[in-house]
Structure formats: structure tokens, C-alpha cells
N, C-alpha and C positions, 0 to 999 in steps of 0.2 A: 366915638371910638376912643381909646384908650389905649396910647401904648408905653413899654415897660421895659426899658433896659438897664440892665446892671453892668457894675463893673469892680474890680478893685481886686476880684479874686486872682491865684497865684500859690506860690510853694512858701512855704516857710517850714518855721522846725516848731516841734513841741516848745512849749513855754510860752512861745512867739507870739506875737498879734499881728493884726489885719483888721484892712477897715474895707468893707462893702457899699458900694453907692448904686442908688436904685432910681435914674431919670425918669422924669414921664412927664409925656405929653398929653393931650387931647382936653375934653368936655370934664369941666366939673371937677377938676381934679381935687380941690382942695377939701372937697365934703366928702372924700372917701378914704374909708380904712386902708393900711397897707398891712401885708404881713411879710416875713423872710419864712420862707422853707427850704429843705433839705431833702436830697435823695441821693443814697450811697447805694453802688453796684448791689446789684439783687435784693435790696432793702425798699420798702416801703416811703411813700414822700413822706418826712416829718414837719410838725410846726417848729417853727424855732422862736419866732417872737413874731409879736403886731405892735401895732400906735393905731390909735386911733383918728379921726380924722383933725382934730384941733391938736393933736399932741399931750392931751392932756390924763391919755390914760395908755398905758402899756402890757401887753401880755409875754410871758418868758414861758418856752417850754421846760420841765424841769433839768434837761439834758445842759442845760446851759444856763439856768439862772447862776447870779455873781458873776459870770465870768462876761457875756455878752450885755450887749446895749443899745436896743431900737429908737431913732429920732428921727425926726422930717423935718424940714426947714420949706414950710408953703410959698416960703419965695421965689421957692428957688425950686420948686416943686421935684423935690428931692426927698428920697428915705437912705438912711442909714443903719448900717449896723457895724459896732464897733466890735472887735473881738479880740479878747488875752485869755492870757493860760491856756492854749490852744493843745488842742490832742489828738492824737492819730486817728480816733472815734471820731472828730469832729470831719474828716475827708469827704468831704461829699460834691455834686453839684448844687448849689446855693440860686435859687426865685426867690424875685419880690413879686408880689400879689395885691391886687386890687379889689374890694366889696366896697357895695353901699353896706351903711349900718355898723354894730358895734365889731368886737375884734374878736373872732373865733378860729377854732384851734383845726379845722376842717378843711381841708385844701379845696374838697366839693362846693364849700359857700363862698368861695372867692370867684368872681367873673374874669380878672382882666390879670395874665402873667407874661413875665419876662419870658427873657431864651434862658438863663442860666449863666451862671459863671462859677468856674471850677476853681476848688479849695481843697490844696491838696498840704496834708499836715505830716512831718516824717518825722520818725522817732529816732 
């Protein structure tokens, strides 16, 4: 088993950055994908980015490429997600995600997620 908490989210203002931190415990961690997604009030869960499980490949959804930035540190069996130029669009509650295999933009092909942390962006 597999677990998944995040942390780091919070209020800020447009322009502004923030940083997301994604713990996790359990089996196996280090040979499995991560991704970040997104779910705003009455809106659909979106991808927002993956790493893969070496770190050595990354996916951005277009909503955010330049501005965000997905890493892991296997030591520390940690995901991150770094965030500027932030926008009132960006407000949502923000998962990290777990799959075996490569990084897809699907929240169905992910097995293992957090609880969420809320990121609230004001104009």
C-alpha cells in the first residue's frame, strides 16, 4: 500500500508563487510515476504535470507549461511542484498521484492519491 500526502498549499495573490510537497510512504516507491492534478468547483479533475519514476522525464499540462515545475527527490521520497506567475484560473484543490509505468495525463491510470491541498489564487 501506498500512501500520499501533500502539503504546501494556501492563499496567495496573482503574480505570486508557491511550492507543493507530495510525501509518501509505502512499497516500492521509488519505481513509480507521480503526477499533480487539479480539481476547481464544478470543473472536471485536470492533469497538471507528472515525473516519471527516475526523474528523468516530465509531463506539463498545457494550462501551465513555463510557469510550473514537477520534481522528486527519491531520498526523500518526495514530489514537488514549484509554482509562479500564478492566476486566479490556477484556484483549485491540487493531488499528487501514484502509477506504475510511464507519465499519463489520465487521472483513471493513476492507482494511489493524496487527500488534497487547497490553492487558492486572488486577483
Amino acid at each position: 500500500q501506498v500512501q500520499l500526502v501533500e502539503s504546501g498549499g494556501g492563499l496567495v495573490q496573482a503574480g505570486g508563487s508557491l511550492g507543493l510537497s507530495c510525501a509518501s510512504s509505502g512499497r516500492a516507491l521509488s519505481t513509480l510515476t507521480r503526477g499533480w492534478f487539479r480539481q476547481a468547483p464544478g470543473k472536471e479533475r485536470e492533469f497538471v504535470a507528472g515525473v516519471n519514476w527516475s526523474g528523468s522525464s516530465t509531463v506539463y499540462g498545457d494550462s501551465v507549461k513555463g510557469r510550473f515545475t514537477v520534481s522528486k527527490d527519491n531520498a526523500k521520497n518526495t514530489m514537488y511542484l514549484q509554482m509562479i506567475s500564478l492566476k486566479p484560473e490556477d484556484t483549485a484543490v491540487y493531488y499528487c498521484a501514484a502509477k506504475r509505468g510511464v507519465v499519463t495525463s489520465k487521472s483513471d491510470d493513476y492507482t494511489y492519491w493524496g487527500q488534497g491541498t487547497q490553492v487558492t489564487v486572488s486577483s
